[in-house]
C-alpha positions, 0 to 999 in steps of 0.5 A: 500500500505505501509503495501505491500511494509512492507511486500515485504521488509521483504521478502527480508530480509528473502531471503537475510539472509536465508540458508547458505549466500546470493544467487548467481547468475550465472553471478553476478557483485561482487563490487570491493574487495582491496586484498591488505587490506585482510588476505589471504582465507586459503583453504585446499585439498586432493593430488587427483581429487578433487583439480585439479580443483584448479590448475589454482586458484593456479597459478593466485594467486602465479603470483599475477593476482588473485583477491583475496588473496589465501593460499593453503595447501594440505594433504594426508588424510582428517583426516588432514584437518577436525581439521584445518577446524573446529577449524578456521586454514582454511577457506575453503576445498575441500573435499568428498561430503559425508564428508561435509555432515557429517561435518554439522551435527557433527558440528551443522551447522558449516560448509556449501557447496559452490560448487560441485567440481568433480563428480564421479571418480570409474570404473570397470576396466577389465585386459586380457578380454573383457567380461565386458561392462556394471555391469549386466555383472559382474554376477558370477565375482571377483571384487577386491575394496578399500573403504570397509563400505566406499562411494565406497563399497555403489556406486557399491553395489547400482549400482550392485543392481540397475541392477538385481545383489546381491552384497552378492551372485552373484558376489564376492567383495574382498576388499583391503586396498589400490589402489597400492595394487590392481595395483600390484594384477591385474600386477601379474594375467593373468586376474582381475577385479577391481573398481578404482578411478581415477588417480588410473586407469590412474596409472594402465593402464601405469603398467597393460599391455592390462587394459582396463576401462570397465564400467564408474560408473559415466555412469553407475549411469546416465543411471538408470535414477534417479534425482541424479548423482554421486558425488566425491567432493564438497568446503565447507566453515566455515559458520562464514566465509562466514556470514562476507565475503559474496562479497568475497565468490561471487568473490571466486565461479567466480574464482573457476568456472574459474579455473575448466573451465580452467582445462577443456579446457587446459589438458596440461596445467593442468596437468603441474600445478598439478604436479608443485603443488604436487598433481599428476605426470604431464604424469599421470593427462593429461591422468587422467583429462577427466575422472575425471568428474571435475564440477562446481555446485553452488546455486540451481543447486547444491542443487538438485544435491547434495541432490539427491545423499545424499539421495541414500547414507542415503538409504544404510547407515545413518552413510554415511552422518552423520545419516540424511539428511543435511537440507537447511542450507547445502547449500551454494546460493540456 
């Protein structure tokens, strides 16, 4: 019996100190944290989808109802906020899920996701036609994307193979540097087809007289009936950061599942925060934010979810997610 009990302990010990940090349950009892003993938690985004989630994060903390100390920093690149992360000047970022993959195999494990955050914000967008509905559709056409030898061109690429297409000779893809440039393309045509992100296809829509969104890649990717969904953006942590902090990444995941619930549910709300915090003009993120696909994915859950897709990425390019497959480590709770 002693030696039972010596072992079940010591399997508790593995499982508690295992993978990336401890596990997290979906309704845990984190102990009382004194924020005001604490440094404030540096975290880091991208002016786009992938941190409008955090907007109601950002209001608690700047009204001081927050129960943890936050410091928020957004960029216009990643290129700005890789560096930062890695060499300790954030704690945290929201990031391309594709990217933290990277990030840990560059960084021989350093970093680890805590939570999927959006997931995918690519349509087909049509302008002075209704002859799109679906991507087997899109045979014998143009279609106009950003995000060449980039995670966008690998999503359309698949989904057009998926459905009976090669993206080499039966449809054209010319690509562009940037989505502004694609906007006032599709402005100076009669007709066009194009892949958008969002807000960007809200921003069109309010330039392009009669665009319409043709076919969601998100519903698009669902309806192939596979075990992955398609991912925009995850948070990701220094793993010494969340090795020290393991009660303050518990409180942190229930407040940041708060936050994306409360943009969920209050459009209007939101948008104004994501225009009082610099990431979106208000007017375009009330239309934006329901297409957005924002999420909230943490332990096992995002494990399968995210690995899933990671896998669909290394099958079109290795390089896509750093040349392999981040191993259990990667992920934060499960």
């Amino acid at each position: 019996m002693k030696r039972i009990t010596s072992l079940l302990l010591a399997l508790s010990l593995f499982l508690l100190l295992g993978g990336c940090g401890p596990t997290t349950s979906s309704n845990p009892s984190p102990p009382a944290i004194d924020k005001s003993t604490m440094e404030p938690i540096r975290i880091g985004g991208l002016s786009g989808p992938t941190s409008i989630g955090m907007v109601h994060l950002m209001e608690t903390n700047e009204t001081g109802s927050s129960t943890l100390p936050y410091a928020f920093s957004l960029a216009a690149t990643a290129d700005e906020l890789v560096p930062k992360l890695l060499q300790g000047e954030l704690d945290m970022a929201a990031i391309p899920a594709n990217l933290a993959a990277i990030l840990y195999q560059n960084s021989k494990g350093a970093i680890c996701v805590l939570a999927v955050n959006t997931l995918g914000v690519l349509s087909i967008v049509e302008k002075g036609g209704d002859t799109v509905h679906s991507m087997a559709d899109l045979k014998g056409k143009t279609i106009y994307a950003t995000g060449k030898g980039t995670v966008p061109e690998y999503v359309l690429r698949h989904l057009l193979t998926a459905n009976g297409l090669n993206p080499d000779t039966d449809v054209t893809i010319e690509f562009r540097s940037e989505p502004t440039e694609i906007v006032s393309l599709l402005a100076s045509q009669s007709t066009g087809i194009a892949m958008l992100p969002q807000p960007f296809v809200t921003v069109a829509q309010g330039k392009v007289e009669g665009l319409r969104i043709a076919v969601d890649l998100t519903d698009a990717w669902d309806a192939m009936n596979t075990n992955s969904t398609l991912i925009t953006g995850v948070m990701v942590a220094r793993r010494d950061f969340v090795n020290t902090n393991p009660e303050v990444i518990t409180q942190f995941l229930n407040e940041y599942k708060d936050s994306i619930q409360f943009t969920q549910e209050n459009v209007t709300q939101a948008a104004a925060l994501t225009e009082k915090y610099g990431i979106v003009k208000a007017a375009i993120a009330e239309k934006a934010i329901p297409n957005c696909n924002l999420s909230f994915l943490a332990g096992n859950e995002m494990k399968e979810t995210l690995s899933a897709y990671l896998e669909v990425l290394y099958a079109q390019n290795k390089a896509s997610v750093g040349n392999a497959l981040p191993d259990d480590g990667f992920y934060f709770g499960s």
